[in-house]
C-alpha positions as a Markdown table, in Angstrom:
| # | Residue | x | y | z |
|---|---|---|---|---|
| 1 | Unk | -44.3 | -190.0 | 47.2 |
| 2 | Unk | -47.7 | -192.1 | 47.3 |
| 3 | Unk | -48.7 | -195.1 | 46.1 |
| 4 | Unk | -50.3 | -194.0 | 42.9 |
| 5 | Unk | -48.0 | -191.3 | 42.0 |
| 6 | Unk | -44.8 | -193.9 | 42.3 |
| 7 | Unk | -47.1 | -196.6 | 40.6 |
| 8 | Unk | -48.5 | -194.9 | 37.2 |
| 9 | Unk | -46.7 | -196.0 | 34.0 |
| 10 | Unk | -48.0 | -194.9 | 31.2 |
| 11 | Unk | -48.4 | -197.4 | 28.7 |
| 12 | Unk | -45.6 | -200.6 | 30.4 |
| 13 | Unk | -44.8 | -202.2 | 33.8 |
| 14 | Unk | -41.0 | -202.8 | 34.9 |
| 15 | Unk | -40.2 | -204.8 | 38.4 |
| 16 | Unk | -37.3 | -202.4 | 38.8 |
| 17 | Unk | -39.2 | -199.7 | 38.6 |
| 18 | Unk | -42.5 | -200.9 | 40.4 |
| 19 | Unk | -40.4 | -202.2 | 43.7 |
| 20 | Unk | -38.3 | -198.9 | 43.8 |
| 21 | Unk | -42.0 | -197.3 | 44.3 |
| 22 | Unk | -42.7 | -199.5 | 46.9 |
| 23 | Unk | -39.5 | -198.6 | 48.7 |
| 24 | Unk | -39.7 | -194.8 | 48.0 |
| 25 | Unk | -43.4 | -195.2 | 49.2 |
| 26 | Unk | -42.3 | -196.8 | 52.4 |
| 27 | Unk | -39.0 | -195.6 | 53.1 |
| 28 | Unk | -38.1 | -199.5 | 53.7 |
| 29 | Unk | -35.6 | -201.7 | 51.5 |
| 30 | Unk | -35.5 | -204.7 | 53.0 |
| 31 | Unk | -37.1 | -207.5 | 51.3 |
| 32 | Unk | -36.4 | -210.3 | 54.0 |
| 33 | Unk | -34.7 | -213.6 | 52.9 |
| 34 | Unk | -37.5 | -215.1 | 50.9 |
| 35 | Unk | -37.6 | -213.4 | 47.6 |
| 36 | Unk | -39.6 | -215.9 | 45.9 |
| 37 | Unk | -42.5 | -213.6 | 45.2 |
| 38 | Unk | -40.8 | -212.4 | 42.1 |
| 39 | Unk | -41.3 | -215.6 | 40.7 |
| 40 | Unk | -45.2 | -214.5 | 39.7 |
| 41 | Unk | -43.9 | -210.7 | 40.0 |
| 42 | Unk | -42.2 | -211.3 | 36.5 |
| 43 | Unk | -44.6 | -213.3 | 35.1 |
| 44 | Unk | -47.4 | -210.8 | 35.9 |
| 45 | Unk | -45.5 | -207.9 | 34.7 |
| 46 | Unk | -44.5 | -210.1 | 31.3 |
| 47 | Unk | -47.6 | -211.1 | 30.6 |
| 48 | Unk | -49.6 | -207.2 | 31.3 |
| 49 | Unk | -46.8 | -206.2 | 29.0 |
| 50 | Unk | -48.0 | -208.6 | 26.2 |
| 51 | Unk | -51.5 | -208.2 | 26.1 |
| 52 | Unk | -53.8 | -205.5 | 24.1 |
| 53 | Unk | -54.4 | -204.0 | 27.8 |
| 54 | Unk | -55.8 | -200.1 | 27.7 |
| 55 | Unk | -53.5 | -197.7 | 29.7 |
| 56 | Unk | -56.3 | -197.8 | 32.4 |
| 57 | Unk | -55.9 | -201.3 | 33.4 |
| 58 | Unk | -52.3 | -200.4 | 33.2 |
| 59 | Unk | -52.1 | -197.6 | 35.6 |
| 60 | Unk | -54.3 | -200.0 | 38.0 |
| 61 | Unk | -52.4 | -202.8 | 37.9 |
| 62 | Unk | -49.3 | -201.0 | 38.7 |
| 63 | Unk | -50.9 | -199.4 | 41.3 |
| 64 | Unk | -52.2 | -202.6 | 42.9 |
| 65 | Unk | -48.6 | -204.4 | 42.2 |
| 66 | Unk | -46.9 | -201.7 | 44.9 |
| 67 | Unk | -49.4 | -201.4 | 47.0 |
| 68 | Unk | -48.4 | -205.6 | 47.3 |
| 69 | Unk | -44.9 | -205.0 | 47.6 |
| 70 | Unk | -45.0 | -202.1 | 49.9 |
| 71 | Unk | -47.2 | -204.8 | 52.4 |
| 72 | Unk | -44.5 | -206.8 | 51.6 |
| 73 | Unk | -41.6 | -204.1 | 52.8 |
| 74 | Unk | -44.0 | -203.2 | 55.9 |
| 75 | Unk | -44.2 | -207.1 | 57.3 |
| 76 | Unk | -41.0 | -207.7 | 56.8 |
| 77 | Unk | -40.2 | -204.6 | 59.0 |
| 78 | Unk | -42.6 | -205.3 | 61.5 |
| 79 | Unk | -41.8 | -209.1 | 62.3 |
| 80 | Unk | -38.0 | -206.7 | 63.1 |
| 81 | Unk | -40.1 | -204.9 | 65.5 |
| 82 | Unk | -42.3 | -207.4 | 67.1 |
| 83 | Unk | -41.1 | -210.7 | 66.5 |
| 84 | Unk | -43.5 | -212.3 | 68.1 |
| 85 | Unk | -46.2 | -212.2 | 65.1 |
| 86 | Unk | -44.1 | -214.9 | 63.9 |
| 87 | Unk | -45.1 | -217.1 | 67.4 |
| 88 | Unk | -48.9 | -216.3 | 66.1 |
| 89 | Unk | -50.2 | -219.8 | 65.5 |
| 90 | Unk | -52.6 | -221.2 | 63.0 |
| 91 | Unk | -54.3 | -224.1 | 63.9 |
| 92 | Unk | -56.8 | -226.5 | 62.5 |
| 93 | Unk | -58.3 | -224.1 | 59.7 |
| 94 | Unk | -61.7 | -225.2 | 57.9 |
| 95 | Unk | -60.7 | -224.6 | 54.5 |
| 96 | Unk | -63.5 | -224.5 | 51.5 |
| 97 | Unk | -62.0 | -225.8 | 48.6 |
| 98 | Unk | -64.6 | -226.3 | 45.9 |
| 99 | Unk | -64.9 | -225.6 | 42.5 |
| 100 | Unk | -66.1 | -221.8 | 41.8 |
| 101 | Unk | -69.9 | -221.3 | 41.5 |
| 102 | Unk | -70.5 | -224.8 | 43.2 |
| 103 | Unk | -72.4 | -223.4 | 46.3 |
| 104 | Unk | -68.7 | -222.2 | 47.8 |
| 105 | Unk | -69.2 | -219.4 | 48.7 |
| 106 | Unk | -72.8 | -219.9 | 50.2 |
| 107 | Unk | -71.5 | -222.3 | 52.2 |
| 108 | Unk | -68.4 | -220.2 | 53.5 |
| 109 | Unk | -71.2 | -217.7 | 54.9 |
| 110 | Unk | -72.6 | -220.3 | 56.7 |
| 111 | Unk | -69.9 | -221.6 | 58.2 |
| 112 | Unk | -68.5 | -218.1 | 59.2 |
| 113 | Unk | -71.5 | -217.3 | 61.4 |
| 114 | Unk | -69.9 | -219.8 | 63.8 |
| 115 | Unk | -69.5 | -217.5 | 66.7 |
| 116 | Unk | -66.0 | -219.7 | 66.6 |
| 117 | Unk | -65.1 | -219.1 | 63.3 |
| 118 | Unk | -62.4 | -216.2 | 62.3 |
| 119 | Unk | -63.3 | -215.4 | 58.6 |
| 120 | Unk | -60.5 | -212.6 | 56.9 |
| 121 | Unk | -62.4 | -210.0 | 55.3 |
| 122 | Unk | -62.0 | -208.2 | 52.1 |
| 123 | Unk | -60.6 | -205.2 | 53.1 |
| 124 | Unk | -57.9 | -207.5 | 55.3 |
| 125 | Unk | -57.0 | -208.9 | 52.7 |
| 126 | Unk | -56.9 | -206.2 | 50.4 |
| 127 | Unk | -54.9 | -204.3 | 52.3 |
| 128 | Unk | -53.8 | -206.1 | 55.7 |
| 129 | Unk | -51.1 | -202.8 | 56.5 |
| 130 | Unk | -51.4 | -201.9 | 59.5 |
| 131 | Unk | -52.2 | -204.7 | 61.1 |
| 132 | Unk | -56.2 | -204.4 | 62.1 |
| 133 | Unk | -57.3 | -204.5 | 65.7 |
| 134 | Unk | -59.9 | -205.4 | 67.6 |
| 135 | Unk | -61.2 | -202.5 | 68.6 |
| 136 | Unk | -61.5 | -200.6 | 65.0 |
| 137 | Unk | -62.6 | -203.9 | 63.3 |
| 138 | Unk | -65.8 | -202.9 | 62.4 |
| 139 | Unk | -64.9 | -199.2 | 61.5 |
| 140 | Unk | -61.9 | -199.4 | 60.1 |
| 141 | Unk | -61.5 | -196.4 | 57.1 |
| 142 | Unk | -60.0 | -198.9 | 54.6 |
| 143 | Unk | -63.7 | -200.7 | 54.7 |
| 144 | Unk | -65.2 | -197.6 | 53.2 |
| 145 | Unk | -62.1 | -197.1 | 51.1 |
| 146 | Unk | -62.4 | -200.8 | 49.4 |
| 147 | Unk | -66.3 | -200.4 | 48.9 |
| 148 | Unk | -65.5 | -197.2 | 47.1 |
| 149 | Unk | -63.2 | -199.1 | 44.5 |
| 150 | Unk | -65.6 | -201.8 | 44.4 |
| 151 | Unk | -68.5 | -199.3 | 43.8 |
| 152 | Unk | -66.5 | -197.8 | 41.0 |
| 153 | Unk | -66.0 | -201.3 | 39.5 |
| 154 | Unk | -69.8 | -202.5 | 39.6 |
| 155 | Unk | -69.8 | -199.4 | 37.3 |
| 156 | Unk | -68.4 | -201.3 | 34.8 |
| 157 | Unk | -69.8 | -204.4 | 35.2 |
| 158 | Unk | -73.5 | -204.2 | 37.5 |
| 159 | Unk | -74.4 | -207.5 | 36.7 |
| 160 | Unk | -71.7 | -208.9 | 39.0 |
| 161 | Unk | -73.6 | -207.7 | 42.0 |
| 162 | Unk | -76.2 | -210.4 | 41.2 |
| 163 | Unk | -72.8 | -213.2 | 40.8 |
| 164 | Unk | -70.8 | -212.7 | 43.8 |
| 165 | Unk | -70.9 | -210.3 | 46.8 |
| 166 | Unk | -68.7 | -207.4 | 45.8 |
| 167 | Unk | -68.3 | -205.7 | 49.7 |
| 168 | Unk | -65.4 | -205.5 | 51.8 |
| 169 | Unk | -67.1 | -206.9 | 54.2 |
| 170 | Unk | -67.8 | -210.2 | 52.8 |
| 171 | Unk | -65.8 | -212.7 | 53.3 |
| 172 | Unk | -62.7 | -213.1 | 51.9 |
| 173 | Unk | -60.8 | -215.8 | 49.0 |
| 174 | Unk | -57.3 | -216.9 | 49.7 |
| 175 | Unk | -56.7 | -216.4 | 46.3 |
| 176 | Unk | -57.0 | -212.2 | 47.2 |
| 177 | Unk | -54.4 | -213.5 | 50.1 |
| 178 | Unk | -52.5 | -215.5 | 46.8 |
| 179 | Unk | -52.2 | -212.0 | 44.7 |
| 180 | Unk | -49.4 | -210.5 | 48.0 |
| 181 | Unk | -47.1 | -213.3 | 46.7 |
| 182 | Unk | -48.5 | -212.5 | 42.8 |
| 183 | Unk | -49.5 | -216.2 | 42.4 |
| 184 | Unk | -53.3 | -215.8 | 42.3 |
| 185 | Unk | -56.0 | -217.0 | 40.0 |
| 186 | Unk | -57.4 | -213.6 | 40.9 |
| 187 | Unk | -55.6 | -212.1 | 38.4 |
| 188 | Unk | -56.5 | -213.8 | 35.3 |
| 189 | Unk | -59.9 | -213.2 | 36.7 |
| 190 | Unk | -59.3 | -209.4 | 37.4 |
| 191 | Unk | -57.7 | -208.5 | 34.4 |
| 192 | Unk | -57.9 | -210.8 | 32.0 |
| 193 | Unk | -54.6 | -212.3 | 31.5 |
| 194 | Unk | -54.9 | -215.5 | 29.8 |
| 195 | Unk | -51.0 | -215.8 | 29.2 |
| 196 | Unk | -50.5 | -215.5 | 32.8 |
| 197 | Unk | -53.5 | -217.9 | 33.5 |
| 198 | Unk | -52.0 | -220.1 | 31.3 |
| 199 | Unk | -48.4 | -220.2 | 33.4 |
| 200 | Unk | -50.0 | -220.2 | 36.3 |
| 201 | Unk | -52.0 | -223.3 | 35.6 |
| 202 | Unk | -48.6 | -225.2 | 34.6 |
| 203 | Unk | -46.6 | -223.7 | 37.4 |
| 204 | Unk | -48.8 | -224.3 | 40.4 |
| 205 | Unk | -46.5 | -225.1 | 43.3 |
| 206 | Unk | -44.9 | -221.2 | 43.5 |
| 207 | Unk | -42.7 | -221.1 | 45.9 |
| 208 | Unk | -42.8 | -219.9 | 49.1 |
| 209 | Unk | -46.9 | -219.0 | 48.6 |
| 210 | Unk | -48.1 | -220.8 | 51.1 |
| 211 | Unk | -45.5 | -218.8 | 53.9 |
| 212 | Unk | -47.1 | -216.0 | 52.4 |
| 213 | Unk | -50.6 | -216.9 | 53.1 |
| 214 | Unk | -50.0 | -218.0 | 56.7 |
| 215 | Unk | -47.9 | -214.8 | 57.1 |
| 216 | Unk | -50.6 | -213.0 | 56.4 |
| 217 | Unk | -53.2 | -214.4 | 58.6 |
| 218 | Unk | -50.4 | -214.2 | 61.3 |
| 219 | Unk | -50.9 | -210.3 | 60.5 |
| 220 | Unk | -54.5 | -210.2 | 61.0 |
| 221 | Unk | -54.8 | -212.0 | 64.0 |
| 222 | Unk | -51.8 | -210.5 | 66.0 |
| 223 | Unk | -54.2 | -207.7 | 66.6 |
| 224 | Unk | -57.5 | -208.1 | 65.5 |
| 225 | Unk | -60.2 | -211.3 | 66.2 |
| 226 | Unk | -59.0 | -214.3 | 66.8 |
| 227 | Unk | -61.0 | -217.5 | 66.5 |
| 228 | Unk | -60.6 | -221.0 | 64.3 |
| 229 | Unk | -59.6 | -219.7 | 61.0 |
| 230 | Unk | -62.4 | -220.3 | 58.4 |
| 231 | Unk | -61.3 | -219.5 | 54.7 |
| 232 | Unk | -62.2 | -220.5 | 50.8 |
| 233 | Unk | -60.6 | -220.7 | 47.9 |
| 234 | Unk | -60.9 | -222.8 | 44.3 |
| 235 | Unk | -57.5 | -222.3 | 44.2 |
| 236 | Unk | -56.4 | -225.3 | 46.7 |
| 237 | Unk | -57.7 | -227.4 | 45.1 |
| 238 | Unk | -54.3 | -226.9 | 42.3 |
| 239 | Unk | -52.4 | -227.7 | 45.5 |
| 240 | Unk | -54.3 | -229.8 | 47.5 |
| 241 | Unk | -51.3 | -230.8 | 49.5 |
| 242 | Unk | -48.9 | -228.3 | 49.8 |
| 243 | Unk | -52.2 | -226.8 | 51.7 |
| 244 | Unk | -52.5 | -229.1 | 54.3 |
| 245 | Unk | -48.5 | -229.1 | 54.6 |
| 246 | Unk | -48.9 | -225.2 | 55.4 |
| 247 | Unk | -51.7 | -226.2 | 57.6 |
| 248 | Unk | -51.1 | -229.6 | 59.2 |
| 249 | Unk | -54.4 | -230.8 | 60.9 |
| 250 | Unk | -56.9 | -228.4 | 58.1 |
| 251 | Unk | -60.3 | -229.3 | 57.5 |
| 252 | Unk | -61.3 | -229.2 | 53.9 |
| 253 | Unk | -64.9 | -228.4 | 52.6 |
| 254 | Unk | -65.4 | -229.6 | 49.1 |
| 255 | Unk | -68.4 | -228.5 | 47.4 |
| 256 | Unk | -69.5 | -230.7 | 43.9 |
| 257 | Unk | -71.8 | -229.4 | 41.3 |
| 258 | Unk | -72.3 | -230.4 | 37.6 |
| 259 | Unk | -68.8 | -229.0 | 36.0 |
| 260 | Unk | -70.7 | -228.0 | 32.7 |
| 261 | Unk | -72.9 | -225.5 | 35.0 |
| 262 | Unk | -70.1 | -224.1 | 37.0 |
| 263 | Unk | -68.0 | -223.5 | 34.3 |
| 264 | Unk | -70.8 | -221.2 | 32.3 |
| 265 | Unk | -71.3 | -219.7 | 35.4 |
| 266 | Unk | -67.4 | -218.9 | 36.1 |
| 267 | Unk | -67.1 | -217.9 | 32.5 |
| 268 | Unk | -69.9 | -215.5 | 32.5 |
| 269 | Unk | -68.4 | -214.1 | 36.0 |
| 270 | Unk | -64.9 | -213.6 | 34.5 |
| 271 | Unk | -66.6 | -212.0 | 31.2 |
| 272 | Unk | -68.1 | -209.1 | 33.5 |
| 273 | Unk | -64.9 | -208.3 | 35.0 |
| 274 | Unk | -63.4 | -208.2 | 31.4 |
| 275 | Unk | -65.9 | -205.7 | 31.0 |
| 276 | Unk | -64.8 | -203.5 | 34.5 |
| 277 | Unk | -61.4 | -203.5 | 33.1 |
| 278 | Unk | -61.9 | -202.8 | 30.1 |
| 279 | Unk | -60.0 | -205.8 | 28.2 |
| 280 | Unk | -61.8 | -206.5 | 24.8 |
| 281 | Unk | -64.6 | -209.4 | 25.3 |
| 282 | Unk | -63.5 | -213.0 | 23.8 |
| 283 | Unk | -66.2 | -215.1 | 25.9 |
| 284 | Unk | -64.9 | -218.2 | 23.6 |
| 285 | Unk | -61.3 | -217.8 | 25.0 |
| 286 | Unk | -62.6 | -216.6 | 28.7 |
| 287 | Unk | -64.4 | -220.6 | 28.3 |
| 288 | Unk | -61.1 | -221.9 | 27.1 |
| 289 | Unk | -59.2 | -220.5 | 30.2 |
| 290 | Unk | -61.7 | -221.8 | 32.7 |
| 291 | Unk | -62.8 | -225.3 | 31.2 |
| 292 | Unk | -58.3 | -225.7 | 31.1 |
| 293 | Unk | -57.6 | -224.3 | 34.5 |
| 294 | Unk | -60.5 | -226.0 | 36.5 |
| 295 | Unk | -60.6 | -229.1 | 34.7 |
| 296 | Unk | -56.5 | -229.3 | 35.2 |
| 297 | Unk | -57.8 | -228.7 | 39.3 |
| 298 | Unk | -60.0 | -230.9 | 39.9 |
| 299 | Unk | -58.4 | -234.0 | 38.0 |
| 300 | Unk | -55.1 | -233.2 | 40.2 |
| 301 | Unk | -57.3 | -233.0 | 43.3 |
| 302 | Unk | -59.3 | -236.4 | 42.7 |
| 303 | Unk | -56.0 | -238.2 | 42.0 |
| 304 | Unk | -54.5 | -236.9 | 44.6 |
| 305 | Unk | -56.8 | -237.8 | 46.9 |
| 306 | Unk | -57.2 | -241.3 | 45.1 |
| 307 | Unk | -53.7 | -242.2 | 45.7 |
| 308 | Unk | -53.4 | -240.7 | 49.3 |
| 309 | Unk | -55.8 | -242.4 | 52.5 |
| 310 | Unk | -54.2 | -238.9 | 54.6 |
| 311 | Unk | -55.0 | -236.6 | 51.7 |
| 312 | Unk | -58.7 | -238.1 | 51.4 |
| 313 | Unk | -59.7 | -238.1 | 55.2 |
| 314 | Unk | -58.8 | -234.7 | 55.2 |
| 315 | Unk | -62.1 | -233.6 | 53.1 |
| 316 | Unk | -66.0 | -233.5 | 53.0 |
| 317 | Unk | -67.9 | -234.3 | 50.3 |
| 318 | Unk | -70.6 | -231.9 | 49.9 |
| 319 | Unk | -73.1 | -231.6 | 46.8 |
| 320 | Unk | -74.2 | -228.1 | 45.6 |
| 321 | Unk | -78.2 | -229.5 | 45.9 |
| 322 | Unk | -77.6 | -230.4 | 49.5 |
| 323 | Unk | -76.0 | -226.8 | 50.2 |
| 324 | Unk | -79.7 | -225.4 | 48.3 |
| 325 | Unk | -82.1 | -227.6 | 49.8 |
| 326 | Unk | -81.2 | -227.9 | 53.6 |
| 327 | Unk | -78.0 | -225.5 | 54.5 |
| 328 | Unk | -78.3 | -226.0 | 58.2 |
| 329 | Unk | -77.7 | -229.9 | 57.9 |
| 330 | Unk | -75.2 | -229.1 | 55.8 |
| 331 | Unk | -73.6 | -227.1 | 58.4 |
| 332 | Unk | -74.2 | -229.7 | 60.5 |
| 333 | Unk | -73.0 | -232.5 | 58.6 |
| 334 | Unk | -69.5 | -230.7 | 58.5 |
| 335 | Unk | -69.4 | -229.8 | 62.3 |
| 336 | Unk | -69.6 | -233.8 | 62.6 |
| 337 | Unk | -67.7 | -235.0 | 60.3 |
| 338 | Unk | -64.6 | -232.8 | 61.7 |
| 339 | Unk | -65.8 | -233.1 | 65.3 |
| 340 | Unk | -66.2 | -229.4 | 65.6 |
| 341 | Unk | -68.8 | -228.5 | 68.2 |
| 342 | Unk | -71.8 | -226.9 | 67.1 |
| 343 | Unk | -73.7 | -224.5 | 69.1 |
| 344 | Unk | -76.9 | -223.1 | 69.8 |
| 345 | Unk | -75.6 | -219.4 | 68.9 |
| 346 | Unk | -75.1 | -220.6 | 65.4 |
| 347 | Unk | -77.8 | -222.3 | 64.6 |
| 348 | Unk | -79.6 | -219.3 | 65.9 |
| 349 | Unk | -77.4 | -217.4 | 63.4 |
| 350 | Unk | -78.6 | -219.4 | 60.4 |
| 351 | Unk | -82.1 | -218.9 | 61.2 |
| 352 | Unk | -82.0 | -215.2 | 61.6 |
| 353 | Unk | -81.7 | -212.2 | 59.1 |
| 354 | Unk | -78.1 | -213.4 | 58.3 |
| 355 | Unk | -79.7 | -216.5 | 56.1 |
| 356 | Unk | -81.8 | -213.9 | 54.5 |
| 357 | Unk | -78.9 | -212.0 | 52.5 |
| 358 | Unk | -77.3 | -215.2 | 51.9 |
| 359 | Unk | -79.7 | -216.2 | 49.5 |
| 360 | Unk | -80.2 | -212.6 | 48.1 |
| 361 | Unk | -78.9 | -213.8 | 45.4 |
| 362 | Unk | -79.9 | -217.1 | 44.2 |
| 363 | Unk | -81.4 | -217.5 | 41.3 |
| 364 | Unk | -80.5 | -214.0 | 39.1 |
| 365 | Unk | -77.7 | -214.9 | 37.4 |
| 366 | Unk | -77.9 | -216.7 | 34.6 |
| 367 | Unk | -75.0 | -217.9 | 31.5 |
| 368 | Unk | -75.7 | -220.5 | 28.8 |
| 369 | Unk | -72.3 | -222.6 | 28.4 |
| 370 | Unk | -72.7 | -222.7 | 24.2 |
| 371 | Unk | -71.8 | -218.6 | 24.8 |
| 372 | Unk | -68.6 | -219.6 | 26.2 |
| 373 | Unk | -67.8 | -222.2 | 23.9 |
| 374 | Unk | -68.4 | -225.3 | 26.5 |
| 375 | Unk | -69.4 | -228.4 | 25.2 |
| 376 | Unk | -71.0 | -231.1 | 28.0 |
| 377 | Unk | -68.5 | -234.0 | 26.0 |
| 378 | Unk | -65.2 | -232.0 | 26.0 |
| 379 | Unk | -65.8 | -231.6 | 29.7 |
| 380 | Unk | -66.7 | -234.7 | 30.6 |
| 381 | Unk | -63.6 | -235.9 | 28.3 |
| 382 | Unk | -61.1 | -233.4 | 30.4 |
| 383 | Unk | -62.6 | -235.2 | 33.7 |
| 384 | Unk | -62.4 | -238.8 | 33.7 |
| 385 | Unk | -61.1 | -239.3 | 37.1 |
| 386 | Unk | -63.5 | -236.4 | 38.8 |
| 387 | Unk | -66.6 | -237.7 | 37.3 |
| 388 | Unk | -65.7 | -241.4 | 37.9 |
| 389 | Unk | -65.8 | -240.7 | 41.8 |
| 390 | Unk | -67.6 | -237.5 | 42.2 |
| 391 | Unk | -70.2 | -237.7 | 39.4 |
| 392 | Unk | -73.0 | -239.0 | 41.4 |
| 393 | Unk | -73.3 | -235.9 | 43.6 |
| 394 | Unk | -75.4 | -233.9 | 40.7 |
| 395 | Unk | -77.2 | -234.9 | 38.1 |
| 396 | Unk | -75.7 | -233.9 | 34.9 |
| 397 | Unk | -78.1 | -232.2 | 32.3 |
């Protein structure tokens, strides 16, 4: 029995009957001692379950959900086998943590042309079973399998090749790492699911995520590249530090921009993938969700970091106009600031052709924030604390 055949339900999602696929799949039953992951699982499934979601989106998600849990089944029984992944040490990640559509990703790219750097991919993340090597990096079939199920998904919704790099290639969000434990923003994101956004939002501090995100990046480096770990996600910033507890000594990367703009910007992003799924459009709720969740983020973040000396020394300020007008002291800037050397081979690397599809696509997408329902004073009423420190860094409108 495959995947998909285990997976399909016609019109409803059960955990019973979505991890009994994943063991039929995998001929494995053992779950290891941490079962927290079905915290989210039964959340996600509850909250699928609820909405107006077409059989489609159904059928995908349950796919998707065993293909997690079968990863899950295969780690568990290869740490039996070799448990020496478990030895596999991360050290000293540079961790992006900014607000989505604040120059974040831009400035990931950058940073993973380090020659140093070890950026997870898409497809590793996607699907990190079996663990990929060195050798087949570059050519590995599920690279070609991923950009055929991204292909059929910018067939939905083309205009999200012009918001964000849809390639397995690229590099990848922790919050694709987040969706193995089934506590991802991605989800909400993916599939619309407010209800879970909502929970998700309130309930940040899952247990046992963060294991599962350093689990997995023991996975992908047990084989394949090594090199200082270099990763991004919006997502942190909801757990600023349980992140550096998983990762004592990371260096964060926080990118600022004005709120009111990257919160059209997110909205209009999460609208398209409504469309690819096929969820009915509500862009005045999809505005709710993100001005709630991000606004909820980023005041956590600033008081943390307000209240904590260890918490604050940890990060880089960095504003989305500096990341525009002069990327390479950007780069620089953060190589200094976290006394990271900076070499010749990448700054050579952010002059050359690489810099060129960077900015491929700045500038073609555009949102208005009234479409989402996103007034500039609610926001700047939901933000006290974040504007107070931060709101120098760009020039409201």
């Amino acid at each position: 029995m495959n995947a998909s055949t285990a997976a399909k339900n016609s019109s409803r999602l059960d955990v019973g009957h979505l991890t009994a696929a994943a063991e039929a799949a995998t001929g494995l039953s053992d779950w290891g001692k941490d079962q927290s992951f079905r915290i989210g699982l039964e959340k996600l499934v509850e909250s699928m379950n609820g909405m107006d979601a077409p059989d489609s989106l159904v059928q995908q998600a349950g796919m998707r959900l065993t293909g997690s849990l079968m990863t899950r089944l295969h780690f568990v029984d290869d740490e039996k086998r070799h448990p020496e992944i478990l030895e596999e040490k991360i050290e000293r990640p540079l961790v992006i943590v900014g607000l989505p559509r604040t120059g974040t990703t831009i400035t990931y790219d950058l940073l993973a042309l380090d020659p140093a750097a070890r950026a997870p991919r898409n497809w590793e993340f996607a699907m990190p079973w079996p663990a990929p090597e060195i050798a087949t990096w570059d050519s590995d079939p599920r690279i070609a399998q991923l950009d055929a199920i991204f292909a059929h998904l910018l067939q939905g919704a083309p205009k999200l090749a012009d918001i964000q790099d849809i390639e397995a290639r690229a590099c990848a969000e922790c919050n694709l790492a987040f969706t193995h434990h089934f506590a991802s923003t991605q989800f909400p994101a993916e599939w619309g699911m407010i209800s879970y956004g909502k929970w998700l939002r309130e309930n940040p501090s899952v247990p046992g995520r963060y294991a599962t995100h350093k689990r997995l990046l023991q996975q992908l480096q047990w084989k394949g590249p090594r090199g200082r770990w270099t990763l991004k996600s919006p997502e942190h910033l909801c757990t600023i530090e349980e992140l550096l507890e998983a990762f004592p000594g990371a260096c964060l990367v926080w990118t600022h921009r004005d709120p009111v703009s990257a919160f059209s910007s997110l909205s209009s992003m999460l609208n398209e993938f409504r469309k690819a799924a096929g969820v009915k459009e509500d862009p005045i709720a999809v505005g709710r969700y993100v001005m709630d969740t991000w606004s909820n983020a980023l005041e956590h973040a600033t008081d943390v970091r307000n209240r904590k000396p260890q918490v604050d020394g940890a990060v880089i300020d960095i504003s989305h106009k500096e990341v525009i007008a002069d990327r390479i002291d950007v780069v620089k800037r953060i190589h200094r600031y976290f006394k990271l050397p900076f070499t010749a081979e990448h700054e050579t690397a952010l002059h050359g052709a690489a810099m060129k599809s960077i900015s491929r696509r700045l500038g073609k997408h555009t949102h208005k924030p009234e479409d989402f329902g996103i007034a500039r004073e609610e926001v700047r009423a939901l933000l006290p604390k974040y504007l107070a420190r931060f709101g120098h860094l760009f020039d409201e409108k």
